[in-house]
Biopython code that builds the backbone (N, CA, C, O; Angstrom):
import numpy as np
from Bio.PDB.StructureBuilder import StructureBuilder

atoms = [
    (1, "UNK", "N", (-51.060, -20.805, 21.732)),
    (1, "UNK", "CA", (-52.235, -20.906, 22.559)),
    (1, "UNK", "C", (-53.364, -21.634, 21.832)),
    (1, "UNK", "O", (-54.127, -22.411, 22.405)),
    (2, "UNK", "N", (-53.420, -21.327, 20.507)),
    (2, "UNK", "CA", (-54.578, -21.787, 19.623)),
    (2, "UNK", "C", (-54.008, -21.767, 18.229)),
    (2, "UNK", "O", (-53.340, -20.791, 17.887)),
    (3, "UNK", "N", (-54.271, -23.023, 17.184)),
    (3, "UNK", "CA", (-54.528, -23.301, 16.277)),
    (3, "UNK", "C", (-55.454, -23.985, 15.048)),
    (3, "UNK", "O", (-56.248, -24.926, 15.071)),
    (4, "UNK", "N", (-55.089, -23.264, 14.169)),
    (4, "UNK", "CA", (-56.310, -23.838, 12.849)),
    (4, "UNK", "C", (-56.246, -23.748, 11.732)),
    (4, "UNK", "O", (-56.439, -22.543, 11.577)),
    (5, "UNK", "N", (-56.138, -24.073, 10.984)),
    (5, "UNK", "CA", (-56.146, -24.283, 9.700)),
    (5, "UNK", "C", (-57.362, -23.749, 8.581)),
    (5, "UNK", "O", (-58.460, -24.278, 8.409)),
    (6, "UNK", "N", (-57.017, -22.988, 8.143)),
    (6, "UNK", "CA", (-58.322, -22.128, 7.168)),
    (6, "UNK", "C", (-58.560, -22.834, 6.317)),
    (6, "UNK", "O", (-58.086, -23.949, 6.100)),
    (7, "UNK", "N", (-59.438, -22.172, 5.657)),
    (7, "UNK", "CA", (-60.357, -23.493, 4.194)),
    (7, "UNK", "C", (-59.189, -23.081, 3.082)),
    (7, "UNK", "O", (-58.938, -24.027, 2.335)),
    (8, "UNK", "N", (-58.411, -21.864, 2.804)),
    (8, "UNK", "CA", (-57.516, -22.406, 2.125)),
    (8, "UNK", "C", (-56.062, -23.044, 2.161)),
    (8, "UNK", "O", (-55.244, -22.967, 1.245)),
    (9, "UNK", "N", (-55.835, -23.865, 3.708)),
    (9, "UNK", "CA", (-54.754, -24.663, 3.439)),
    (9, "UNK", "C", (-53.766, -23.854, 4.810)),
    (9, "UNK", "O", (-53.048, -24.557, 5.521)),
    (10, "UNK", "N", (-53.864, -22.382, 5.018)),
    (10, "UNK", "CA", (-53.289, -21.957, 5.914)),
    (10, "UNK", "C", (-53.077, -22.130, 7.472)),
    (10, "UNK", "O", (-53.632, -21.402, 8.295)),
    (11, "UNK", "N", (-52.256, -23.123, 7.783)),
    (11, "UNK", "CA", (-51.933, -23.006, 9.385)),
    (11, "UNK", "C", (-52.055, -21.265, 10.265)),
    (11, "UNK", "O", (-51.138, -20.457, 10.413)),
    (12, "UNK", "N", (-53.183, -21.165, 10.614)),
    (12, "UNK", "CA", (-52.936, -19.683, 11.791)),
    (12, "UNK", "C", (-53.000, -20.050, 13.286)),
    (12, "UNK", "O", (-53.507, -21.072, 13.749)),
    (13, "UNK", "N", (-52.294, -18.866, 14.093)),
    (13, "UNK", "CA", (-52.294, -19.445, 15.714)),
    (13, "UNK", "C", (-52.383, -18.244, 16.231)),
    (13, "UNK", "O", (-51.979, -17.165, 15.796)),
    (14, "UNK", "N", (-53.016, -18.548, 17.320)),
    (14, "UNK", "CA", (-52.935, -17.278, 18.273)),
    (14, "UNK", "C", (-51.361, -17.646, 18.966)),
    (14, "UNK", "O", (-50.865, -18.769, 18.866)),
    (15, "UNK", "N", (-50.792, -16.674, 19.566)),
    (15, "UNK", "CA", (-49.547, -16.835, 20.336)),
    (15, "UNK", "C", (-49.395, -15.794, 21.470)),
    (15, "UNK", "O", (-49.985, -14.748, 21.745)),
    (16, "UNK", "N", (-48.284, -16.550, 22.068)),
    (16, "UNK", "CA", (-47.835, -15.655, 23.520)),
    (16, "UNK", "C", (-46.922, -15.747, 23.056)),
    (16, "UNK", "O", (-46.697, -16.706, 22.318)),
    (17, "UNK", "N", (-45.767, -14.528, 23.355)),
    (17, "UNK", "CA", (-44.354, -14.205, 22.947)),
    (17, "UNK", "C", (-43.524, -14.480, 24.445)),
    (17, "UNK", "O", (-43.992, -13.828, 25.378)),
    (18, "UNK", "N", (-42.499, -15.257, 24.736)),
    (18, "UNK", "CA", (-41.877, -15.249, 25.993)),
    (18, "UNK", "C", (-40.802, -14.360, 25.654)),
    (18, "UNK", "O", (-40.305, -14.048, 24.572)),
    (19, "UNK", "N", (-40.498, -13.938, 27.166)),
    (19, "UNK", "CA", (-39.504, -12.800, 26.608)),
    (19, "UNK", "C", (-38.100, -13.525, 26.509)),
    (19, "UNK", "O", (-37.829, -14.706, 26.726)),
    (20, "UNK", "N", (-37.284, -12.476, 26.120)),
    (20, "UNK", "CA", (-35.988, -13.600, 25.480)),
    (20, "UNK", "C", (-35.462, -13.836, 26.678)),
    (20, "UNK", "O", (-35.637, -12.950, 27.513)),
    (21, "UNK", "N", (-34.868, -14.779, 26.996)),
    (21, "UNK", "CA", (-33.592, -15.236, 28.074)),
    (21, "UNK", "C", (-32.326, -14.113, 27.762)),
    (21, "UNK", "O", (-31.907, -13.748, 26.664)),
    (22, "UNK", "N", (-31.885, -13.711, 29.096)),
    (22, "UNK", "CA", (-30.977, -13.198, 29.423)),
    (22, "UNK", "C", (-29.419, -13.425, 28.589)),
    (22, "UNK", "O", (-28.691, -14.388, 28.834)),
    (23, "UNK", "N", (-29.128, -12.498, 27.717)),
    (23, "UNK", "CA", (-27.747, -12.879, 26.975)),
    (23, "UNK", "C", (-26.745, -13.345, 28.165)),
    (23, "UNK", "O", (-26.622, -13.032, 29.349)),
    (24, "UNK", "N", (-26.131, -14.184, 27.343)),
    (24, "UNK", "CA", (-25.002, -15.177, 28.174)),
    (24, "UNK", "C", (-23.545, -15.402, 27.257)),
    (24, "UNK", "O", (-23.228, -16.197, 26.372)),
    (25, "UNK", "N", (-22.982, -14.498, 27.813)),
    (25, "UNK", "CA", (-21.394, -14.449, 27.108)),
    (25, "UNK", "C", (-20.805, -16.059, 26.742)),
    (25, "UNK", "O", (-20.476, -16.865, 27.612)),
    (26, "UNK", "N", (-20.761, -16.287, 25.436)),
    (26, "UNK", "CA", (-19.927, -17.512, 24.833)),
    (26, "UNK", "C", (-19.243, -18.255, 25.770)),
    (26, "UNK", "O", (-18.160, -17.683, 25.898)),
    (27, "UNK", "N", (-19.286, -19.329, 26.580)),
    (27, "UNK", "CA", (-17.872, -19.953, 27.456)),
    (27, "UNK", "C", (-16.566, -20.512, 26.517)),
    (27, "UNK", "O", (-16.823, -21.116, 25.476)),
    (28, "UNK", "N", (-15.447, -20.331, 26.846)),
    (28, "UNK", "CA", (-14.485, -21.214, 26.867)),
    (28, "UNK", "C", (-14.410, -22.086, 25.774)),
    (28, "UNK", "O", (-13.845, -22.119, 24.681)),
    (29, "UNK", "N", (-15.370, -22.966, 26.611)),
    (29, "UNK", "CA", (-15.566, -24.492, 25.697)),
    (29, "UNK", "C", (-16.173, -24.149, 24.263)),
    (29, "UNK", "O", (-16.060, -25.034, 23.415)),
    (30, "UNK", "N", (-16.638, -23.272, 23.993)),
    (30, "UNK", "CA", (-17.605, -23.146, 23.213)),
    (30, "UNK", "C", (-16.994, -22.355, 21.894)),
    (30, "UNK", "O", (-17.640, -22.125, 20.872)),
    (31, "UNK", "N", (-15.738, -22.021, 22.107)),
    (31, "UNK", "CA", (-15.179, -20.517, 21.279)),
    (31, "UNK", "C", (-15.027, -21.511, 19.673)),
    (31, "UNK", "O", (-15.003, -20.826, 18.651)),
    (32, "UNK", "N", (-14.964, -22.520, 19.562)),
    (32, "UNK", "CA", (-14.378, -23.415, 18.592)),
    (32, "UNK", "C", (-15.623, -23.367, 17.728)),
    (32, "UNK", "O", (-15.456, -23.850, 16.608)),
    (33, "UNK", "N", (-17.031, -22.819, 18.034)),
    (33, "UNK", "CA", (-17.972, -23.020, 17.587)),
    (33, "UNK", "C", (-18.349, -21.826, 17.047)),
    (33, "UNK", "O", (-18.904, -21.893, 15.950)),
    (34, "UNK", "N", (-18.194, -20.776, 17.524)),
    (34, "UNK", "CA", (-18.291, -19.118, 17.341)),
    (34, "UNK", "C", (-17.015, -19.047, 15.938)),
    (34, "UNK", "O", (-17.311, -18.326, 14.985)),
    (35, "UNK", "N", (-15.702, -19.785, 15.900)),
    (35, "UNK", "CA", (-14.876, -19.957, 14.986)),
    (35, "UNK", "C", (-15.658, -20.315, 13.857)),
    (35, "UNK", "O", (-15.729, -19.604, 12.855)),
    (36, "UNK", "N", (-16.280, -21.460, 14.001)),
    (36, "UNK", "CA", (-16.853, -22.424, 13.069)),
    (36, "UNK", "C", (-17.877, -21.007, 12.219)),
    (36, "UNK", "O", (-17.658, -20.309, 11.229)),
    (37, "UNK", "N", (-18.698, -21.065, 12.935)),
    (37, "UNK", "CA", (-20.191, -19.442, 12.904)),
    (37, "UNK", "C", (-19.251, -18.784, 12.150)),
    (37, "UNK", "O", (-19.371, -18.970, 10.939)),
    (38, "UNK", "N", (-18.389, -18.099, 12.486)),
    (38, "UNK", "CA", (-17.547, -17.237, 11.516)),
    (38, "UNK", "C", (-17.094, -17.358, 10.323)),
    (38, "UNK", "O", (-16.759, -16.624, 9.393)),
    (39, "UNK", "N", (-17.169, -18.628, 10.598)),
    (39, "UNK", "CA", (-16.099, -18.876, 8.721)),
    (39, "UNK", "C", (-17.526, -19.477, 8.081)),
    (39, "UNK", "O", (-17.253, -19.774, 6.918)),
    (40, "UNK", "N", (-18.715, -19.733, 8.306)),
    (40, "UNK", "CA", (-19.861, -19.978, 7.572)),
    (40, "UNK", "C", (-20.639, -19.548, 7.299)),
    (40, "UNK", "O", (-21.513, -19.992, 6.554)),
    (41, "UNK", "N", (-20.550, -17.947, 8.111)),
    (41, "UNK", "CA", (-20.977, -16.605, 7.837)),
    (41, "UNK", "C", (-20.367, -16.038, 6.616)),
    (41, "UNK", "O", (-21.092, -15.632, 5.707)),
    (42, "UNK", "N", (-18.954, -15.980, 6.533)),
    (42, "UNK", "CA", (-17.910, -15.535, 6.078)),
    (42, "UNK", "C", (-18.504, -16.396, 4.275)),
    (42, "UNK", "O", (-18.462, -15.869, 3.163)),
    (43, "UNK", "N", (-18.889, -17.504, 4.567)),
    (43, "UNK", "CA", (-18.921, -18.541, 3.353)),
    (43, "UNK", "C", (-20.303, -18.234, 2.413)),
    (43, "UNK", "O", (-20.300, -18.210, 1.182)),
    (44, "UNK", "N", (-21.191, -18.062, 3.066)),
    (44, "UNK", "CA", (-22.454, -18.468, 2.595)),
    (44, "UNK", "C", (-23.180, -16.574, 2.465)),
    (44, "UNK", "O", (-23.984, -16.286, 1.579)),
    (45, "UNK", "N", (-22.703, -15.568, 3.474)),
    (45, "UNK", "CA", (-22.871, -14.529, 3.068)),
    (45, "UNK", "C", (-23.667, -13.960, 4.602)),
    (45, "UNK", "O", (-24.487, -14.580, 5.280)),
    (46, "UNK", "N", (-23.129, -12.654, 4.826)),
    (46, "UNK", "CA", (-23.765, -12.314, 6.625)),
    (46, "UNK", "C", (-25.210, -11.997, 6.592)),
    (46, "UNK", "O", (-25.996, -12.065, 7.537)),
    (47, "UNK", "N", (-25.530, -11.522, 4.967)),
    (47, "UNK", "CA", (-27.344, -11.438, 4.934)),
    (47, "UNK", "C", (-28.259, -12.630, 5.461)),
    (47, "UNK", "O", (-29.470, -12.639, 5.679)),
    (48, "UNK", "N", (-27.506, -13.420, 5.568)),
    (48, "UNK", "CA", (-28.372, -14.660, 5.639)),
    (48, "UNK", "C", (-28.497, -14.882, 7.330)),
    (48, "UNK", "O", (-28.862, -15.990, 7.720)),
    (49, "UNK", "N", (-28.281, -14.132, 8.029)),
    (49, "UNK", "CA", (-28.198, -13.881, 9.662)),
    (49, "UNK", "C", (-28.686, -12.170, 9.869)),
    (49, "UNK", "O", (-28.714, -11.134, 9.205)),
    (50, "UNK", "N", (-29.077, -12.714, 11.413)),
    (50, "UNK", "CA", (-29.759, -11.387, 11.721)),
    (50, "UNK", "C", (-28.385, -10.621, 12.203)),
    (50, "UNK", "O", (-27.366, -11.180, 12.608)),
    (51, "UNK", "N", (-28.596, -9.253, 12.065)),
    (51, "UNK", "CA", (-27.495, -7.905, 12.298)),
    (51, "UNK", "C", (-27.816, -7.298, 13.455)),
    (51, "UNK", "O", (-29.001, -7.137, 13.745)),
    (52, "UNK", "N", (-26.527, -6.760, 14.502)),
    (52, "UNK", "CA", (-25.199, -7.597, 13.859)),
    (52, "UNK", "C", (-25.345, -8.574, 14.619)),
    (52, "UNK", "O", (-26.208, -8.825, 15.459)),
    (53, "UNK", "N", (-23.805, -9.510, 14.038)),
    (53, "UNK", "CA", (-23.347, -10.737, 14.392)),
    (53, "UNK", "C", (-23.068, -10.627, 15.803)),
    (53, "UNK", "O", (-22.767, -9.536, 16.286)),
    (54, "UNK", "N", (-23.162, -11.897, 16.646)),
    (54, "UNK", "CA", (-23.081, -11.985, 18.040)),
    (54, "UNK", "C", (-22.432, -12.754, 18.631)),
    (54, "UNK", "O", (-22.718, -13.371, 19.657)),
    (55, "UNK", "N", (-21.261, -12.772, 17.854)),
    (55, "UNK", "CA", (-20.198, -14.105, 18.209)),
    (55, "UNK", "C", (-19.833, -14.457, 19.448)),
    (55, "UNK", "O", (-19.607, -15.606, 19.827)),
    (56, "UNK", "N", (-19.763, -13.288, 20.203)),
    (56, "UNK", "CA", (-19.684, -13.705, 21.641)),
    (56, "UNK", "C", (-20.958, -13.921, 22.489)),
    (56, "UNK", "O", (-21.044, -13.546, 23.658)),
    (57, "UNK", "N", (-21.869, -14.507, 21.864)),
    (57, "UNK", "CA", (-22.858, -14.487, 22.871)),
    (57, "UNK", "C", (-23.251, -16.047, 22.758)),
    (57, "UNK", "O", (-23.036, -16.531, 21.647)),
    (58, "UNK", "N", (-23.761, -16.860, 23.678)),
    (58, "UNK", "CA", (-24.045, -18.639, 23.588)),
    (58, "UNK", "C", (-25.181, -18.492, 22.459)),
    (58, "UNK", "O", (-25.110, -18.789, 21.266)),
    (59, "UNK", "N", (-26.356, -17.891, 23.264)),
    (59, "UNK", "CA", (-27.649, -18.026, 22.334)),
    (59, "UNK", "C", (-27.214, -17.704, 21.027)),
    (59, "UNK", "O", (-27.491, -18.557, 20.184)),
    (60, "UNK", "N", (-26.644, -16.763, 20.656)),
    (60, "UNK", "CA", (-26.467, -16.418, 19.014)),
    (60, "UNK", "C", (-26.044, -17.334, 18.300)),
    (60, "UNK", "O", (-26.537, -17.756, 17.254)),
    (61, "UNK", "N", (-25.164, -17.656, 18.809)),
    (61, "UNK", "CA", (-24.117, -19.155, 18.364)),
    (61, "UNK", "C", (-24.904, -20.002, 18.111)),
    (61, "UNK", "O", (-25.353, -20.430, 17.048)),
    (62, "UNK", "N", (-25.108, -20.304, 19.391)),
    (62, "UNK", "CA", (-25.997, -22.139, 19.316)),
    (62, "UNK", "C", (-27.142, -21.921, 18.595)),
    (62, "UNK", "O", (-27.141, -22.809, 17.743)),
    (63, "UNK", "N", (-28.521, -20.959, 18.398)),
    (63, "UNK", "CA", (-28.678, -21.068, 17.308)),
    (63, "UNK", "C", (-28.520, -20.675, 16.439)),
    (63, "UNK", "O", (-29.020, -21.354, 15.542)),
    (64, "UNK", "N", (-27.998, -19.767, 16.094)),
    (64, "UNK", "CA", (-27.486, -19.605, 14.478)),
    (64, "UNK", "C", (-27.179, -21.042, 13.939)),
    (64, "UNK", "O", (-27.873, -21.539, 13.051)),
    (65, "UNK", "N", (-25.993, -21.769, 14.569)),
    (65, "UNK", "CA", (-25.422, -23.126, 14.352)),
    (65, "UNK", "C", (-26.838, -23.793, 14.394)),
    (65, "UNK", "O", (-27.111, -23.648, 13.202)),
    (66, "UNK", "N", (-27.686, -24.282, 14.807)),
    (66, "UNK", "CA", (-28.965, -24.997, 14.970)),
    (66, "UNK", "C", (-29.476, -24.543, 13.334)),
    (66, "UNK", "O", (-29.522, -25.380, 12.433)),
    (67, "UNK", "N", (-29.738, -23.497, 13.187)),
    (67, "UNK", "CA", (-30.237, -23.137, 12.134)),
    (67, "UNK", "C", (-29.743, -23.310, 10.919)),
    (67, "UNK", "O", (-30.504, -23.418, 9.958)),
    (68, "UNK", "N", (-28.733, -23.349, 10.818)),
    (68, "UNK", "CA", (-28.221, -23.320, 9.205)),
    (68, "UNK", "C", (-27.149, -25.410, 9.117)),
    (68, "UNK", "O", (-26.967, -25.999, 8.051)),
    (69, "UNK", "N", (-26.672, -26.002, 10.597)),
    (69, "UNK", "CA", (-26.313, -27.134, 10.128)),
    (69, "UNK", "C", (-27.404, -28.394, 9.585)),
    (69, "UNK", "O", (-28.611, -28.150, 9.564)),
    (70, "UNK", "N", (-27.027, -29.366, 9.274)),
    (70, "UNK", "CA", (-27.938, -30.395, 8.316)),
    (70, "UNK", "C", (-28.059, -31.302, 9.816)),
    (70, "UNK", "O", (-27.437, -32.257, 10.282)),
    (71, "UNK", "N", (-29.291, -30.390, 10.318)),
    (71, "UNK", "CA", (-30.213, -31.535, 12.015)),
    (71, "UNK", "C", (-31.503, -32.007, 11.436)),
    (71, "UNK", "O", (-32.177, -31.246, 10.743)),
    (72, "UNK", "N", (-31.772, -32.887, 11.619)),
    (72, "UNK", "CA", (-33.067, -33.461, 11.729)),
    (72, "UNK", "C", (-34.315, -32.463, 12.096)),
    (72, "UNK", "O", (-34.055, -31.999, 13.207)),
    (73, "UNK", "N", (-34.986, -32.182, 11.841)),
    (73, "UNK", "CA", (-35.723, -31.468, 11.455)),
    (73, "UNK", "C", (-36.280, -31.222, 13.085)),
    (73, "UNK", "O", (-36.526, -30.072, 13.450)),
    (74, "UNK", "N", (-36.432, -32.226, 13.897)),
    (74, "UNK", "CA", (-37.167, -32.445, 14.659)),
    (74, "UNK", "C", (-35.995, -31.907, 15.802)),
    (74, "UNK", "O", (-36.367, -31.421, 16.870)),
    (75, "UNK", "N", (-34.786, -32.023, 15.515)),
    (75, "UNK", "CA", (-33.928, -31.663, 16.640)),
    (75, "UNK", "C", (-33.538, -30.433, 16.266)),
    (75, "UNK", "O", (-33.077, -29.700, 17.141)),
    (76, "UNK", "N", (-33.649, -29.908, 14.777)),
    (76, "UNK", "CA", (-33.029, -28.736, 14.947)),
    (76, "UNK", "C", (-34.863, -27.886, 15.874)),
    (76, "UNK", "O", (-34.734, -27.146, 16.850)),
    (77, "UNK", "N", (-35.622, -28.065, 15.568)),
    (77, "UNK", "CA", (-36.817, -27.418, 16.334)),
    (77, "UNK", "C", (-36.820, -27.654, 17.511)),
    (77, "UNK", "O", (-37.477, -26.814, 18.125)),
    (78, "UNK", "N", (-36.361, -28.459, 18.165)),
    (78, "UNK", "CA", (-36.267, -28.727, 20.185)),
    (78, "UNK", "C", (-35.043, -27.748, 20.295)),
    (78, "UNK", "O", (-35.197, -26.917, 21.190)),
    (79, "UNK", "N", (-33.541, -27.621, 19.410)),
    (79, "UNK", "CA", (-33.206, -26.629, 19.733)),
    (79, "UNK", "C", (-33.459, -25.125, 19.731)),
    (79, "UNK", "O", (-33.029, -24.364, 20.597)),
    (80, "UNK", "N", (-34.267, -24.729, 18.578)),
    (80, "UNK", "CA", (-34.403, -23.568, 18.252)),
    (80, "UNK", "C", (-35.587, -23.007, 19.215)),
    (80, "UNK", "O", (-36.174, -21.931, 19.099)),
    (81, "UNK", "N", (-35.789, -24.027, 20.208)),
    (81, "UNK", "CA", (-37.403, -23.644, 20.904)),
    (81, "UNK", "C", (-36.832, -23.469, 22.478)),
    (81, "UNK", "O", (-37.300, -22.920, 23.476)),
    (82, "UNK", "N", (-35.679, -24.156, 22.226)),
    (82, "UNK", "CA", (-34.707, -24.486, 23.848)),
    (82, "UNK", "C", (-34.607, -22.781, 24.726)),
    (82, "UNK", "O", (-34.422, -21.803, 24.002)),
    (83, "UNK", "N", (-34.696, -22.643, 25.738)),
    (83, "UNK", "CA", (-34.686, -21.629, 26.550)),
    (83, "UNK", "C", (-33.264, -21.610, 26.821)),
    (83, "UNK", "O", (-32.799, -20.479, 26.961)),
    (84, "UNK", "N", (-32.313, -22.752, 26.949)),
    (84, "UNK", "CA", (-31.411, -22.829, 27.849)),
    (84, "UNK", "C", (-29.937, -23.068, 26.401)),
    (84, "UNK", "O", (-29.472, -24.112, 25.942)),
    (85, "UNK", "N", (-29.613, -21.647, 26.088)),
    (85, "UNK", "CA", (-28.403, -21.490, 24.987)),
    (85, "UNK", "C", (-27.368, -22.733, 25.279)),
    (85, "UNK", "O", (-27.072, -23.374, 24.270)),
    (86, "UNK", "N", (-26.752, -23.183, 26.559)),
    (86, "UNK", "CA", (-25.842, -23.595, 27.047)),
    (86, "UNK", "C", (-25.801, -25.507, 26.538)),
    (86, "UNK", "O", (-24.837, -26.232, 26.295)),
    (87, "UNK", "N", (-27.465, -25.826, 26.541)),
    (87, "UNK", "CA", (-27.580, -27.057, 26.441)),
    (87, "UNK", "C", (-27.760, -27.201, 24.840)),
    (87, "UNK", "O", (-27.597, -28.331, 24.379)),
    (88, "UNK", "N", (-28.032, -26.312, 24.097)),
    (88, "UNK", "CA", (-27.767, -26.213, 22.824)),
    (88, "UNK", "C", (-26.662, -26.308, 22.145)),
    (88, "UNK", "O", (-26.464, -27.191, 21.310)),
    (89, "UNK", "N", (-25.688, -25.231, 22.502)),
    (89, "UNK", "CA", (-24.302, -25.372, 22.339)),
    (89, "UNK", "C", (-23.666, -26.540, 22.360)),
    (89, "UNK", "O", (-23.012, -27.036, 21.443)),
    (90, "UNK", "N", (-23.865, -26.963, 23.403)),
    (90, "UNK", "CA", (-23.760, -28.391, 23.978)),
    (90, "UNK", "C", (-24.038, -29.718, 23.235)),
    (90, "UNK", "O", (-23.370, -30.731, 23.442)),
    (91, "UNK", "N", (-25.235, -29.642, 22.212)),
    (91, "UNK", "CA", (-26.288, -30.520, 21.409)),
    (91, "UNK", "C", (-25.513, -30.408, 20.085)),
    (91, "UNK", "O", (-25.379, -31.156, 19.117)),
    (92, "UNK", "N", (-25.124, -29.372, 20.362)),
    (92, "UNK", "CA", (-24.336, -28.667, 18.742)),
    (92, "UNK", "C", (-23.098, -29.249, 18.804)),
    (92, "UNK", "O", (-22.643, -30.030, 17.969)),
    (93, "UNK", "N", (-22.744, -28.997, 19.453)),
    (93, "UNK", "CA", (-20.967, -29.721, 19.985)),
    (93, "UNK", "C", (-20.675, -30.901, 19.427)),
    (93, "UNK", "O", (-19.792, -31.264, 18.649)),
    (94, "UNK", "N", (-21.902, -31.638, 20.157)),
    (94, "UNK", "CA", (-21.578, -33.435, 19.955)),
    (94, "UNK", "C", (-21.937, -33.684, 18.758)),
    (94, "UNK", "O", (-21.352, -34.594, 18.171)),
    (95, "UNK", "N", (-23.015, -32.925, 18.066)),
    (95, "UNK", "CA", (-23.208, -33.407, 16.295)),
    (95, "UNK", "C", (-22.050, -32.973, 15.708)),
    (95, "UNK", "O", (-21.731, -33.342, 14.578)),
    (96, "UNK", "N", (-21.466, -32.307, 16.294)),
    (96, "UNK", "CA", (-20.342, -31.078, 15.151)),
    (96, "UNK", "C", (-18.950, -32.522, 15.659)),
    (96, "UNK", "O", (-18.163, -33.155, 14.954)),
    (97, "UNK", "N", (-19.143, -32.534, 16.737)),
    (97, "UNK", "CA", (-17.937, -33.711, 16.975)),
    (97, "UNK", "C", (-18.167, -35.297, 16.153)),
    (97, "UNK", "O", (-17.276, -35.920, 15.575)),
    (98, "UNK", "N", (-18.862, -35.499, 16.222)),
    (98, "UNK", "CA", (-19.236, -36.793, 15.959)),
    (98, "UNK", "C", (-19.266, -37.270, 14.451)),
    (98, "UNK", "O", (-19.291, -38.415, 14.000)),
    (99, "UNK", "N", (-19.254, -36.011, 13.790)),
    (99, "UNK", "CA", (-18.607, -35.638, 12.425)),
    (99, "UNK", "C", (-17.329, -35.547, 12.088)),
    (99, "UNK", "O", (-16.687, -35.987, 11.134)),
    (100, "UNK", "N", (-17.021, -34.826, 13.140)),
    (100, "UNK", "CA", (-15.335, -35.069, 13.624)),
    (100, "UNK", "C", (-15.022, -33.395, 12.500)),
    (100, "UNK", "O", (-14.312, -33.460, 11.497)),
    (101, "UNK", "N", (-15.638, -32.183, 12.908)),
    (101, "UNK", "CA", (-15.905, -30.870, 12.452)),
    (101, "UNK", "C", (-14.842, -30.317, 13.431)),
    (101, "UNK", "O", (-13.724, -29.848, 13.219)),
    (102, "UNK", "N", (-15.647, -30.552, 14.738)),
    (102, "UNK", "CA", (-15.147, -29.695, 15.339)),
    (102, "UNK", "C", (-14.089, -30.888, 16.537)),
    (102, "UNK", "O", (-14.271, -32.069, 16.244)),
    (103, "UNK", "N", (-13.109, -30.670, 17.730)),
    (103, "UNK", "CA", (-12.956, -31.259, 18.270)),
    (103, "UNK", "C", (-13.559, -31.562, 19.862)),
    (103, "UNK", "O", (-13.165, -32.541, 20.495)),
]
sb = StructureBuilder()
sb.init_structure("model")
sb.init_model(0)
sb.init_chain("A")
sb.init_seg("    ")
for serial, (resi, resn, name, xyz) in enumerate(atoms, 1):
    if name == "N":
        sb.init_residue(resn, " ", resi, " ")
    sb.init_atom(name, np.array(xyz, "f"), 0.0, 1.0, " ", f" {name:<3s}", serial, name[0])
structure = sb.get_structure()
């Protein structure tokens, strides 16, 4: 709603909290990615994610994945701000493909 910057250097904001979007069970298409989430959980350590894990759920996935792969700074923040889990997943997909990660 409002921001400013204090005399020593600190960004502060007033904020509105939206409430979360409705959990949305993982699709289909998407399970290859919840795989992926698993074994990089499994790698890097489950502290490093919020508890518990939510493998079957889109939003958890897509960002968790948003959060921890190497995105552009600017895209991983349009995802992590995204309302809509599905088009994330989705965003995630084609970087993870295009790497040739996932298929």
């Amino acid at each position: 709603l409002e921001q400013w910057t204090a005399k020593s250097g600190l960004v502060q904001a007033h904020i509105e909290l939206d409430d979360p979007p409705t959990p949305l069970p993982l699709p289909e298409e998407y399970e290859d990615l919840g795989t992926l989430l698993e074994k990089i959980i499994a790698k890097i350590g489950a502290a490093r994610f919020s508890s518990p894990p939510r493998l079957d759920l889109a939003g958890w996935v897509g960002y968790r994945l948003a959060e921890v792969l190497p995105l552009e700074l600017d895209v991983k923040q349009r995802l992590l701000e995204s309302r809509d889990p599905l088009a994330a997943l989705s965003e995630v997909k084609i970087f993870l493909q295009s790497r040739q990660v996932v298929l």
